[in-house]
DRENSEGU-613909 format. One line per 2 residues: number of its first residue (from 1); their letters; for each residue x, y, z of C-alpha. Coordinates in steps of 0.5 Angstrom, whole numbers. Example, Ala and Ser with C-alpha at 12.3 -4.5 7.8 and 13.67 -1.06 7.14 Angstrom:
1	AS	25/-9/16  27/-2/14
***
This chain:
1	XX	-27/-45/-4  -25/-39/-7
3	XX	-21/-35/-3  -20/-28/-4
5	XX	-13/-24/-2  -10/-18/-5
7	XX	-3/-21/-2  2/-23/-8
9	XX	5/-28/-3  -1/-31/0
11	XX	-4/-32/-8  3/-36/-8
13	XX	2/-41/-3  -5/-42/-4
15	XX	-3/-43/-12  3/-48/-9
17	XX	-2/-52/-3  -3/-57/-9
19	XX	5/-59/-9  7/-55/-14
21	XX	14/-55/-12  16/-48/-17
23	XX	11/-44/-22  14/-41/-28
25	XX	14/-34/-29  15/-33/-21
27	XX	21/-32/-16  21/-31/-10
29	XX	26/-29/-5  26/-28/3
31	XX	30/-25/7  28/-26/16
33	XX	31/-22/22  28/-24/29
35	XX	23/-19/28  21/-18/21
37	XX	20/-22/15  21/-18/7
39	XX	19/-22/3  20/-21/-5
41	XX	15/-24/-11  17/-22/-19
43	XX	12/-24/-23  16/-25/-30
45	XX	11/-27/-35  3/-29/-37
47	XX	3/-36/-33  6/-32/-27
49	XX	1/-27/-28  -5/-33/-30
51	XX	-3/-37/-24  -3/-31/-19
53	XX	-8/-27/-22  -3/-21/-20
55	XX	0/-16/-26  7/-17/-28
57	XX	12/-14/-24  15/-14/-16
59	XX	11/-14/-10  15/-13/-4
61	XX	11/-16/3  14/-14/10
63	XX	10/-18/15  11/-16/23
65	XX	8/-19/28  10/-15/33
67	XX	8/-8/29  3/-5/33
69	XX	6/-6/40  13/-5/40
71	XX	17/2/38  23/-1/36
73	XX	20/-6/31  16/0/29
75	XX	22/4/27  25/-2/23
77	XX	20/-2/19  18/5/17
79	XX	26/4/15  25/-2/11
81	XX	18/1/7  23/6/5
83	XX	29/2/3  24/-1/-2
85	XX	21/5/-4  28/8/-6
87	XX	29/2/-10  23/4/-13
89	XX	23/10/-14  28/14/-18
91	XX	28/19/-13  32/27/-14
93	XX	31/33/-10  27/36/-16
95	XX	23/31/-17  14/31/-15
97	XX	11/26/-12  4/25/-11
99	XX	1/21/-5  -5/19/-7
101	XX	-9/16/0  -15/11/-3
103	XX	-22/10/2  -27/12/6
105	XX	-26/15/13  -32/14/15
107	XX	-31/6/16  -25/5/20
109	XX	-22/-1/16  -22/3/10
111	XX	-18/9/13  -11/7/12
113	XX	-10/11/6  -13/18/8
115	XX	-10/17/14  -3/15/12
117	XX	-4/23/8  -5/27/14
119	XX	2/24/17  5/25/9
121	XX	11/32/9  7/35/5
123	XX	11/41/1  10/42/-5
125	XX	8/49/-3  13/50/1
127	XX	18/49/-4  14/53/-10
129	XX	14/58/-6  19/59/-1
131	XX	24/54/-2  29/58/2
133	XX	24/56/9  26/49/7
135	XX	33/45/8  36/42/2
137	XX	36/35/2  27/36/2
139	XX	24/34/-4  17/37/-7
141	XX	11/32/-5  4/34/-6
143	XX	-3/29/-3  -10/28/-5
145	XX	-16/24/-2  -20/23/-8
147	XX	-25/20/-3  -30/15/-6
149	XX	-35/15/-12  -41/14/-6
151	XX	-39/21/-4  -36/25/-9
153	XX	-39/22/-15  -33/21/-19
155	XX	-29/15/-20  -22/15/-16
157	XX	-19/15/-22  -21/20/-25
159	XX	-20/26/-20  -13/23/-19
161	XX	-12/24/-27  -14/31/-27
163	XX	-9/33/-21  -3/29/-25
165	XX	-4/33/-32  -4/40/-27
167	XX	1/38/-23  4/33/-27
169	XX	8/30/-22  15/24/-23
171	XX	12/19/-19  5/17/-16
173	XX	4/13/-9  -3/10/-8
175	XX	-5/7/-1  -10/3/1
177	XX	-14/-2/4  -13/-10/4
179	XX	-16/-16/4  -12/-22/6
181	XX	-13/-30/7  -10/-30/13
183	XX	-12/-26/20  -5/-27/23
185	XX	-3/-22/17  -9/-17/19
187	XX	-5/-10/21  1/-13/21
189	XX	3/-13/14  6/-8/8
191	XX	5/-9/1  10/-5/-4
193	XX	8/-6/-11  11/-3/-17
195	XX	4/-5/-23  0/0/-19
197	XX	-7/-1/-16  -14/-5/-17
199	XX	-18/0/-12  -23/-5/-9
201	XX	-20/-12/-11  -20/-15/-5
203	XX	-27/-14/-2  -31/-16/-9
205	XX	-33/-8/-11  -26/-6/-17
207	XX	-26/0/-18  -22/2/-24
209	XX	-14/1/-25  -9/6/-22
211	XX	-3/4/-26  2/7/-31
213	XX	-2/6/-37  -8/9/-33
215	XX	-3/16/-31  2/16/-35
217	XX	7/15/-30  11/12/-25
219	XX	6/8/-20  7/5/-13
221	XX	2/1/-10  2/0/-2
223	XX	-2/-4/2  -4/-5/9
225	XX	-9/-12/10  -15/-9/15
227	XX	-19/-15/14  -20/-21/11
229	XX	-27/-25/9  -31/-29/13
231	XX	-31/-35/8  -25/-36/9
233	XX	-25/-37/17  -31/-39/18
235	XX	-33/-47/19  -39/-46/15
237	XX	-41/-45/8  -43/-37/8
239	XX	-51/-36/4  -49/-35/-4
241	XX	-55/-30/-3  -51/-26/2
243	XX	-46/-20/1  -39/-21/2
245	XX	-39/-20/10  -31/-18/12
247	XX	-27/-18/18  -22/-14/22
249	XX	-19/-14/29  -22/-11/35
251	XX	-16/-7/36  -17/-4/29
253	XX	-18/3/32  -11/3/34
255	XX	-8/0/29  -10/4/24
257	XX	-7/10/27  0/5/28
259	XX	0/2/20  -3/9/18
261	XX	3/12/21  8/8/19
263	XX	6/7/12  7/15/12
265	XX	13/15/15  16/10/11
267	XX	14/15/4  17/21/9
269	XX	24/18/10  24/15/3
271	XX	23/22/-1  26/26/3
273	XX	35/24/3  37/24/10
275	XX	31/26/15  31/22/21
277	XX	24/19/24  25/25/30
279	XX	25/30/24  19/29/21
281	XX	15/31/27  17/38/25
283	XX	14/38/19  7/34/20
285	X	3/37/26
***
């Protein structure tokens, strides 16, 4: 069976379910606590990037089963997204950041991306023109729902490259929606990756590449799982003849506002040096 996933560290497990003990070009790291595991898969060449079916580079996987209930471990997670993405990211108080929320807001497991832009500290305008309204340590983030091609008419893609050579911004983080193999990862799972996005993937409808070859910048990925593919959890060969059929929990409501959130405030302590969780409530109405 084909199992579909936009998760690298699932794609490295089931590829390691036949026995095999390592896969060259990949490396992988795991770091646990009590409540969160951080787990990091390199793909370092052409038989990692074959036998994954991923794009060469870094993808970082914060899972947390506890996320969506308790307060602590949602804290601990938005700090640990934002370490990751410090790592990523050449951050400085002058630079632009452009937070790009993918998906479709109309259907709730698609939400993720234009939800996690309405927490985003947006303050470009601010800094352009009235800096002296802002504190130092804030740097200068922008962010666009680009929508999807039934609505506008335009790929993704195309909209966000428009808004990159007008502003021309350092760095792009895209957020999105994402399919997983496994539903105990549904909404409680983050991935972080540094070779950009394929919009669609993980539902069977790809879109075309947001990446730096694309943009011609620094591209972050980060991804949420909101549903997973009735194929892989039902006892019962699925009609070929039928369209992909995905599943979400039945907390998807709340969930998506708590990893949506999350997501944002993330970004927000990332990008600006300094700011606390509290703090950011100031900025985000």
């Amino acid at each position: 069976m084909n199992i579909r996933t936009d998760l690298a560290l699932e794609a490295h497990d089931l590829y390691r379910s036949d026995n095999i003990s390592k896969i060259d070009g990949v490396d992988i790291i795991a770091e646990k606590s009590e409540d969160i595991t951080k787990t990091v898969v390199k793909i370092t060449n052409e038989n990692g990037k074959k036998a994954l079916g991923k794009e060469i580079g870094s993808y970082i996987t914060i899972e947390a089963a506890e996320l969506k209930y308790d307060n602590a471990v949602y804290e601990s997670t938005c700090r640990i997204i934002a370490d990751t993405l410090t790592e990523l990211i050449e951050s400085h108080k002058d630079n632009l950041t452009l937070v790009v929320g993918l998906g479709n807001d109309r259907i709730t497991p698609d939400a993720l991306g234009m939800k996690t832009v309405d927490n985003i500290m947006v303050t470009h305008h601010i800094k352009k023109h009235a800096p002296k309204l802002l504190e130092t340590n804030i740097s200068s983030v922008c962010a666009i729902k680009p929508g999807v091609l039934g609505t506008t008419g335009m790929e993704s893609v195309n909209i966000i490259k428009g808004v990159c050579h007008t502003l021309k911004p350092d760095t792009v983080i895209v957020v999105d929606s994402l399919a997983a193999a496994d539903i105990r990862r549904v909404n409680t799972t983050v991935q972080i990756s540094d070779t950009g996005i394929q919009p669609g993937s993980g539902v069977g409808n790809n879109r075309a590449g947001i990446n730096k070859d694309v943009l011609g910048r620094t591209v972050i990925a980060i991804g949420v799982p909101t549903v997973i593919d009735a194929a892989t959890i039902s006892k019962e060969p699925i009609p070929k003849d039928l369209a992909p059929l995905m599943v979400t929990t039945k907390d998807i409501d709340l969930t998506i506002e708590r990893m949506s959130k999350t997501v944002a405030n993330g970004i927000n302590l990332a990008l600006h040096n300094g700011i606390t969780l509290s703090q950011i409530s100031d900025y985000v109405g």
